[in-house]
ROBA-856298 format. One record per residue (C-alpha): residue number from 1; chain; z, y, x. Coordinates in nm, 4 decimals. Example, Ala and Ser with C-alpha at 12.3 -4.5 7.8 and 13.67 -1.06 7.14 Angstrom:
REM residues 2
> 1, A, 0.7800, -0.4500, 1.2300
> 2, A, 0.7140, -0.1060, 1.3670
***
This chain:
REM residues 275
> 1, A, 0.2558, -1.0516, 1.6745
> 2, A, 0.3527, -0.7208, 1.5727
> 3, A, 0.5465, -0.6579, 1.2239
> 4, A, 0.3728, -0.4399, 1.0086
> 5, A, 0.5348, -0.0814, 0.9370
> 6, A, 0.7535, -0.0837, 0.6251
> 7, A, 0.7991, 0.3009, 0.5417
> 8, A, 1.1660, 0.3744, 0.3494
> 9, A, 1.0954, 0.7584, 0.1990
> 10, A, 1.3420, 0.9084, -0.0694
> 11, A, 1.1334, 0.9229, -0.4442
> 12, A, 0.8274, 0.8110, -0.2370
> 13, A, 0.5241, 0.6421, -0.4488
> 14, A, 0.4177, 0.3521, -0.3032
> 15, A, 0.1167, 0.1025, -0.3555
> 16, A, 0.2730, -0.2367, -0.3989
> 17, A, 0.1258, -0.5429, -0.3538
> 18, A, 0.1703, -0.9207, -0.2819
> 19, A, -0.0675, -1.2631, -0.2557
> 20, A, -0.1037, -1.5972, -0.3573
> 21, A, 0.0051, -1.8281, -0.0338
> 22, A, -0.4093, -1.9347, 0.0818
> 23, A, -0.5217, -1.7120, -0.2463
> 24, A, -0.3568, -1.9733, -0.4251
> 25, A, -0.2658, -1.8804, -0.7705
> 26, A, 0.0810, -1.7330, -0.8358
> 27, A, 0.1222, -1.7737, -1.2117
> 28, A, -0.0719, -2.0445, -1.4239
> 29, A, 0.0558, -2.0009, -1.7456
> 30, A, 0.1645, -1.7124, -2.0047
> 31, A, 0.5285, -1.7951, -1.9327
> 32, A, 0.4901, -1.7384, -1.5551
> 33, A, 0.3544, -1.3870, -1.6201
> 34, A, 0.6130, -1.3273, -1.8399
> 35, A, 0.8847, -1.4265, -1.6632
> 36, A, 0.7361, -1.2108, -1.3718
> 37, A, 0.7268, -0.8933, -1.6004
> 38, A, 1.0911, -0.9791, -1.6648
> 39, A, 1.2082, -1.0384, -1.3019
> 40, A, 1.0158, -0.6936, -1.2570
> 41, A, 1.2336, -0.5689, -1.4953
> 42, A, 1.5615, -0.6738, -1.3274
> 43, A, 1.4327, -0.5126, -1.0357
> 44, A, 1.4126, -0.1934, -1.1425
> 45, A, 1.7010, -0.1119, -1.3033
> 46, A, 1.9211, -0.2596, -1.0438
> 47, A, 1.7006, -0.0635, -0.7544
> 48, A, 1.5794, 0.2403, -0.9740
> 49, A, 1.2870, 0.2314, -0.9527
> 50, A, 1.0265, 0.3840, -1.1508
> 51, A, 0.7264, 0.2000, -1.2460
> 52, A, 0.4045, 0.3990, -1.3254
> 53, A, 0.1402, 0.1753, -1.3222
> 54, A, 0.1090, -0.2618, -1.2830
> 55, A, -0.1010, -0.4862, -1.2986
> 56, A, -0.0561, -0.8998, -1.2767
> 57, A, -0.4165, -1.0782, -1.1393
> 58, A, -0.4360, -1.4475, -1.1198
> 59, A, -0.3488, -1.4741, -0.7519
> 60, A, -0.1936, -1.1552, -0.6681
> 61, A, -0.0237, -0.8013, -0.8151
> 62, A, -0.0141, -0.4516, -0.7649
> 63, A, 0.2262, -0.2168, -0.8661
> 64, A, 0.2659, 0.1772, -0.8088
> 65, A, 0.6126, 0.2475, -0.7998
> 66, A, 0.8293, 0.5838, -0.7014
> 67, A, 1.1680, 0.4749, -0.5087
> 68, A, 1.4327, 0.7451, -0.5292
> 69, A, 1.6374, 0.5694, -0.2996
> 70, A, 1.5661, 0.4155, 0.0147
> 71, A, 1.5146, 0.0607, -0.1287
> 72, A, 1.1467, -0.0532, -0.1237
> 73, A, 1.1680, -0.3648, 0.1031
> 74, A, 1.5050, -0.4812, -0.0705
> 75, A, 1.3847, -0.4234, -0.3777
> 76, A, 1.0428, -0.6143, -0.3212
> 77, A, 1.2162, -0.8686, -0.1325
> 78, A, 1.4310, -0.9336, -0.4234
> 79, A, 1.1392, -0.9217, -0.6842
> 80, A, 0.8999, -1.2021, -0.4899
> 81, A, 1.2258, -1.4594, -0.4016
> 82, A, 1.3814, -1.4782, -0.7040
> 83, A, 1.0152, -1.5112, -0.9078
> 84, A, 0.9254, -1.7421, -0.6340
> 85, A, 1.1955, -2.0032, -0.6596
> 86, A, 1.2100, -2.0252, -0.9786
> 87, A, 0.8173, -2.0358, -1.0044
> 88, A, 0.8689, -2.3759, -0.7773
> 89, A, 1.1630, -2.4760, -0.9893
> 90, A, 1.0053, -2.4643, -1.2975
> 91, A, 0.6663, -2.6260, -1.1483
> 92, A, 0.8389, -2.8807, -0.9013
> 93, A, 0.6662, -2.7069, -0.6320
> 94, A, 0.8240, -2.6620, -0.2690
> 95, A, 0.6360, -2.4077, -0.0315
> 96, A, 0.5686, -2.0622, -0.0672
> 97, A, 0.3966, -1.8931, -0.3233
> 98, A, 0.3384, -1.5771, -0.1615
> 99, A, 0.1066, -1.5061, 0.1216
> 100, A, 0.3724, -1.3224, 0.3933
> 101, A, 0.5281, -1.0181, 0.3472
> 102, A, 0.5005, -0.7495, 0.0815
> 103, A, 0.2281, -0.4985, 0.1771
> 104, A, 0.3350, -0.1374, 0.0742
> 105, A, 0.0842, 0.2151, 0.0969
> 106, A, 0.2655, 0.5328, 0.0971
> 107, A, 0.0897, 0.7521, -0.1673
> 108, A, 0.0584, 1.1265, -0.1783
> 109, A, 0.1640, 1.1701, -0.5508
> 110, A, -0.0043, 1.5214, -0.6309
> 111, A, -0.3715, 1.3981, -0.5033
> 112, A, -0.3517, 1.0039, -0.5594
> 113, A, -0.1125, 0.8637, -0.8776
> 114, A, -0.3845, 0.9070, -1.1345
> 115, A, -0.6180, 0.7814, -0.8810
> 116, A, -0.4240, 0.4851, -0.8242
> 117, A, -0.3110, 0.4246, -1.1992
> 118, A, -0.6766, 0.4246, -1.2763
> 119, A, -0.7662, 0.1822, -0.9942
> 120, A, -0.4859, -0.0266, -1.1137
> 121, A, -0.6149, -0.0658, -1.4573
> 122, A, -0.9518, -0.2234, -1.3796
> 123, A, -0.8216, -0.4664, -1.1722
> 124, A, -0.9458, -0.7335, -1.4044
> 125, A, -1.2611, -0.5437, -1.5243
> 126, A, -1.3754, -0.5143, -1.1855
> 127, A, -1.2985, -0.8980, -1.1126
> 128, A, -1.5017, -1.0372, -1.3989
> 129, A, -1.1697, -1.1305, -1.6091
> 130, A, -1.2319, -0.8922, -1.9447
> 131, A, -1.4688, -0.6250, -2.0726
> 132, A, -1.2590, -0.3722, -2.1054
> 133, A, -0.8797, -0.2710, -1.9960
> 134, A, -0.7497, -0.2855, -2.2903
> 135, A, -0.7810, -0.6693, -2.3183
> 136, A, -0.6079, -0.7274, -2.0068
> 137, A, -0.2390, -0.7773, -2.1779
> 138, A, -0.1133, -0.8356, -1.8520
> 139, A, -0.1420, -0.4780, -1.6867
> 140, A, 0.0258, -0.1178, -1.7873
> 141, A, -0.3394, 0.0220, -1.9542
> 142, A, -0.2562, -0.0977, -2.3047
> 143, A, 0.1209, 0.0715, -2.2788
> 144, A, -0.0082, 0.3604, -2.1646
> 145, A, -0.2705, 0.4189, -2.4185
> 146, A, -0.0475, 0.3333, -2.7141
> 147, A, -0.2112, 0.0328, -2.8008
> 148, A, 0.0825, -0.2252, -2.6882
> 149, A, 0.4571, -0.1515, -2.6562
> 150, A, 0.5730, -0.0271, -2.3154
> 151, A, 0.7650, -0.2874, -2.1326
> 152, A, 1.1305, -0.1863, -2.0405
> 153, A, 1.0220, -0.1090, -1.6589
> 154, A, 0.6985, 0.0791, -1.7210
> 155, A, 0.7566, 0.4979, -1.6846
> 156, A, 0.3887, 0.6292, -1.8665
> 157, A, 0.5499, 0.9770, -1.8410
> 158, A, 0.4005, 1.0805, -1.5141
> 159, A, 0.0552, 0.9756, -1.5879
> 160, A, 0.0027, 1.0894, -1.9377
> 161, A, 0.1945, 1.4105, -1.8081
> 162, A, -0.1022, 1.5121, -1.6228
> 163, A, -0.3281, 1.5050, -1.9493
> 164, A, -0.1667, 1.7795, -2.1069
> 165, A, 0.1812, 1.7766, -2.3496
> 166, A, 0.0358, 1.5950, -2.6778
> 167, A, 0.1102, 1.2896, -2.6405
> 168, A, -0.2343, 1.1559, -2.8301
> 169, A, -0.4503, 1.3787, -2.6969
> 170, A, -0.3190, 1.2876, -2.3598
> 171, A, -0.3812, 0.9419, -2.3928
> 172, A, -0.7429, 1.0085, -2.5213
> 173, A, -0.8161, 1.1625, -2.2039
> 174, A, -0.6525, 0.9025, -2.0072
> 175, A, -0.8976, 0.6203, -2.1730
> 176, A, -1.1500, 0.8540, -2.0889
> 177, A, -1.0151, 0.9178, -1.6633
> 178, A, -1.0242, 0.5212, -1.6626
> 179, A, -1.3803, 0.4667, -1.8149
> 180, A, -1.5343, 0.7189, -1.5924
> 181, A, -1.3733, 0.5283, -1.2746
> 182, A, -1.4620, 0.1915, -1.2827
> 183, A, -1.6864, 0.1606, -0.9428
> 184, A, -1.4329, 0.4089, -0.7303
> 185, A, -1.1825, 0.2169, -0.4696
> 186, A, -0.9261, 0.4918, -0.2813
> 187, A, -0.8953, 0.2145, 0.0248
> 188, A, -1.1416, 0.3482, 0.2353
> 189, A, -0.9251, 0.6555, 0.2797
> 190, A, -0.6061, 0.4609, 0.3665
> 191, A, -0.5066, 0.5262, 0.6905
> 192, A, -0.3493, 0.2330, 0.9091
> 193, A, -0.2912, 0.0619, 0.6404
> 194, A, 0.0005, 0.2726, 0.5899
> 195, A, -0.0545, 0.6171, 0.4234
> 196, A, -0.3009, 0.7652, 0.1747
> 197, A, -0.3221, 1.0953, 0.1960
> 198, A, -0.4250, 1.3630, 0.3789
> 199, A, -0.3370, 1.4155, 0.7353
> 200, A, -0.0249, 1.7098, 0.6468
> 201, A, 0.1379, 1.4341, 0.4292
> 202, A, 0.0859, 1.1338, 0.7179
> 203, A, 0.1981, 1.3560, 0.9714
> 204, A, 0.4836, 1.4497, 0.7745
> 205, A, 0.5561, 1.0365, 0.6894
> 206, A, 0.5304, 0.9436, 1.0585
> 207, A, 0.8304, 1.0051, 1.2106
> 208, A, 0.9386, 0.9495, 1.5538
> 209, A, 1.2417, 0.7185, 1.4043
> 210, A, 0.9716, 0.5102, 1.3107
> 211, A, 0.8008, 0.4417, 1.6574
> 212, A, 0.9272, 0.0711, 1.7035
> 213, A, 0.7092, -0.1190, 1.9615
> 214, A, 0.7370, -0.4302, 1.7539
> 215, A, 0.5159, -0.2261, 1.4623
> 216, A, 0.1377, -0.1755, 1.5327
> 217, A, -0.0014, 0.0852, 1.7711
> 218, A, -0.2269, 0.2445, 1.4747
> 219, A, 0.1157, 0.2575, 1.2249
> 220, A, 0.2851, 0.4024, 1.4974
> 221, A, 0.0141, 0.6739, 1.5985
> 222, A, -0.1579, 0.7170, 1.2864
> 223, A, -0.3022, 1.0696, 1.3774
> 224, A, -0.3945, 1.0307, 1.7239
> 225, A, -0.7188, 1.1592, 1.8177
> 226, A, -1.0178, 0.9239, 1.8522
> 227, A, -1.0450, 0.7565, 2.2347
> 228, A, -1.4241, 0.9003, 2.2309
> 229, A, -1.2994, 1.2310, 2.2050
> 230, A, -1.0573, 1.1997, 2.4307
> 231, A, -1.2038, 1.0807, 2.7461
> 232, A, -1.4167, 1.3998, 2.8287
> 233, A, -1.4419, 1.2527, 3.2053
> 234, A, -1.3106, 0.9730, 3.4023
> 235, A, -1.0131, 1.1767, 3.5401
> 236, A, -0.7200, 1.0280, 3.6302
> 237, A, -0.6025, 1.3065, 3.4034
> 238, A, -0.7790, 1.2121, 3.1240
> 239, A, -0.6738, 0.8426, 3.1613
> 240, A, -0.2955, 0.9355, 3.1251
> 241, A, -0.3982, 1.1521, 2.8549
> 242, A, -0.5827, 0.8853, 2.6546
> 243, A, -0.2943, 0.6063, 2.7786
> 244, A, 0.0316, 0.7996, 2.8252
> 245, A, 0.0051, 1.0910, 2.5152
> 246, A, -0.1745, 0.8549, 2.2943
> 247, A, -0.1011, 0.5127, 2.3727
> 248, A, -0.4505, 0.3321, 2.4018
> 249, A, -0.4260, 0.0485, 2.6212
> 250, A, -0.5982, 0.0832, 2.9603
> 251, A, -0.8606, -0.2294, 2.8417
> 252, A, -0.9542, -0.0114, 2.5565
> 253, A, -0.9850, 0.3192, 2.7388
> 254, A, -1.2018, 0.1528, 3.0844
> 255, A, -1.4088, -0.0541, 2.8229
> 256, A, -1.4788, 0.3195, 2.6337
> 257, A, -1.6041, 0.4516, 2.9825
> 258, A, -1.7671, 0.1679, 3.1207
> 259, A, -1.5403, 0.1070, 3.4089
> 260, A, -1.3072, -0.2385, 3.5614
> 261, A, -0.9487, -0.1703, 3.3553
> 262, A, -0.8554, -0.2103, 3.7390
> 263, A, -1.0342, 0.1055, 3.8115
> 264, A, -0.8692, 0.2986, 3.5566
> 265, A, -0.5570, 0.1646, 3.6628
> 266, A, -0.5938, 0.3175, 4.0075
> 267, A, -0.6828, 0.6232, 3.8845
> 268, A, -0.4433, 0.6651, 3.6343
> 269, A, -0.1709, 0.5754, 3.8922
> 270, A, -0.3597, 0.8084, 4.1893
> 271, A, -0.2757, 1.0853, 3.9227
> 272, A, 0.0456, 1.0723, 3.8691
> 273, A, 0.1455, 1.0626, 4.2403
> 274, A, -0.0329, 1.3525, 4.2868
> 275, A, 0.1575, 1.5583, 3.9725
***
């Protein structure tokens, strides 16, 4: 099975976010979220990160974090093993706790961190766990608005930044950003799973260093042009288009026009004998 795409980008923002092993829990008391804050914590001084926005659910949790070095899976790595054995220490538990790897987004910062920050947030609102934000202890939302101290690892700066220099008024309008958001979801605009944001930053995020053949076929080719809009005809020369430019597999692209993969073979390989 292919790996999914880990993206490493100097001072990128990523959407972080792990899950409970079956949807299975990952903390069950106070002290377990607290001692994941505090792992958290470890993590990003040692890796530098810088945390804008968190927020710990019942059986998984989602950070938004800027990297300025090239340290994301490390980093992550380190943060769900060391809160995971000692999670099973301290409960007498064997197995794992989280479901697989980390999954990471790459986030366009100028069009998406208050977006995401906001998203974030109402986590718990959204799930039926409070009311309101603000009586979710365990997220960033009552840092950021003043109303709890910020924990060592939390950065507010960014987001509050974007509300203007005073630091109360800028929180006002903050509690205001999250109230009016709390039936929007960015994921429909997440491309393969990988990127969100719009198609100058993905094509400037998809490298050709990253074009492993163990990672997914969409991570690899995130921008490649529908197979509908590329098969014009049934060309031999629109087959190696489709399969040799933009790497659809010869099922997909005979199945698109109707025709044995076979067939398409053949005509793919009548084509290039004849270039």
């Amino acid at each position: 099975m292919a790996r999914p795409l880990r993206l490493e980008v100097p001072d990128g923002l990523f959407h972080l976010t792990a899950r409970g092993n079956a949807r299975q829990p990952i903390w069950l008391d106070d002290s377990d979220a607290a001692f994941f804050l505090q792992t958290l914590t470890t993590v990003v001084e040692r890796y530098g990160w810088r945390c804008h926005a968190y927020c710990l659910m019942p059986n998984h949790y989602h950070l938004l974090v800027s990297t300025p070095r090239l340290n994301l899976s490390q980093g992550a790595r380190h943060l769900n093993a060391v809160y995971a054995q000692t999670f099973n220490r301290r409960r007498s538990r064997v197995g794992h706790v989280f479901q697989g790897r980390f999954n990471a987004i790459l986030v366009q910062r100028d069009a998406h961190l208050l977006e995401l920050s906001r998203y974030i947030v109402l986590n718990p609102v959204r799930a039926g766990l409070c009311e309101r934000p603000v009586d979710w202890i365990w997220s960033s939302y009552g840092a950021t608005i003043g109303a709890l101290r910020p924990p060592p690892f939390l950065s507010i700066e960014a987001v509050l930044a974007a509300f203007g220099h005073d630091r109360r008024i800028a929180r006002e309008r903050f509690c205001t950003f999250v109230s009016e958001g709390a039936t929007g979801s960015p994921w429909g605009r997440v491309l393969s799973d990988l990127y969100l944001g719009d198609e100058a930053f993905v094509a400037e995020h998809s490298r050709a260093g990253c074009l492993s053949k163990e990672h997914p076929r969409s991570q690899r080719r995130p921008l490649r042009p529908a197979l509908g809009d590329l098969l014009v005809d049934t060309s031999g020369a629109t087959i190696a288009l489709a399969h040799r430019e933009h790497g659809y597999r010869l099922a997909e692209i005979a199945a698109e026009l109707g025709i044995h993969p076979a067939t398409a073979g053949r005509r793919l390989r009548r084509h290039e004998a004849l270039s």
